[in-house]
C-alpha positions in Angstrom: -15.0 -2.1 -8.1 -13.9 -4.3 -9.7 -11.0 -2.8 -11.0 -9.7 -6.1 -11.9 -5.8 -4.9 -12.1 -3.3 -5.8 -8.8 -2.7 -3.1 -6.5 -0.5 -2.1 -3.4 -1.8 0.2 -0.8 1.2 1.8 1.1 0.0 3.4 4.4 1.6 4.8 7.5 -0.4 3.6 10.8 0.5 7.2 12.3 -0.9 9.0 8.6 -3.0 11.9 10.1 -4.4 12.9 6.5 -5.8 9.7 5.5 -6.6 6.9 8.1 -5.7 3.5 8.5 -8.9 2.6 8.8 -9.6 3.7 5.5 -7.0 1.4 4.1 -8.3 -1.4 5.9 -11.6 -0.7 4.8 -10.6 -0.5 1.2 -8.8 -3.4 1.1 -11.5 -5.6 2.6 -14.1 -4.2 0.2 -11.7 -5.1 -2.5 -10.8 -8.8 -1.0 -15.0 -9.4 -1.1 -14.8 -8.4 -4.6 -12.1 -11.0 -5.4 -9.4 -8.1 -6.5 -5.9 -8.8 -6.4 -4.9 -6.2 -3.5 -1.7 -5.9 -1.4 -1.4 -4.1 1.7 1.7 -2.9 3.4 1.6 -1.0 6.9 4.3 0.8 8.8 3.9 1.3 12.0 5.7 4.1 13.1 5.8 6.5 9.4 2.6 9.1 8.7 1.5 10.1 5.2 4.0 12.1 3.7 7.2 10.3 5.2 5.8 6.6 3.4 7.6 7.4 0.1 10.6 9.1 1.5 13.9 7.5 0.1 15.5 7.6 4.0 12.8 6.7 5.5 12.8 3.1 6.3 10.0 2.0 4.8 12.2 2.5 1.4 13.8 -0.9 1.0 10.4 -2.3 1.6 8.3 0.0 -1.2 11.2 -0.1 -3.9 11.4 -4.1 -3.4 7.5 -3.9 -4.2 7.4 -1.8 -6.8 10.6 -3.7 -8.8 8.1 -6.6 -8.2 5.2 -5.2 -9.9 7.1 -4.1 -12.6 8.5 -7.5 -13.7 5.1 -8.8 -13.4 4.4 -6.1 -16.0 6.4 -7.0 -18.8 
């Protein structure tokens, strides 16, 4: 860091592969850096089930990512 571009982190507080500690730690590094991060948790969805079109963290991630695409253009 820095990056110096927005990001979303996406994690599942169940996600066995990659913790949600690590998230948390990322994005506080990133805050003390001044980076433009976003961080949404679900509390009951592990790693592979985040992007799942049924799952129902869905509405939540394609609302975020329309988001960062207008920002983009």
């Amino acid at each position: 860091m820095p990056l110096d571009v927005r990001q979303t982190l996406v994690w599942g507080k169940l996600d066995k592969i990659a913790p949600f500690s690590l998230g948390e730690a990322y994005v506080g590094a990133a805050k003390q850096k001044d980076e433009m991060v976003n961080f949404l948790s679900f509390n009951d969805i592990g790693h592979f089930e985040i992007a799942t079109p049924m799952a129902p963290s869905w509405p939540v991630l394609e609302k975020e990512i329309l988001r960062m695409l207008s920002e983009n253009q």
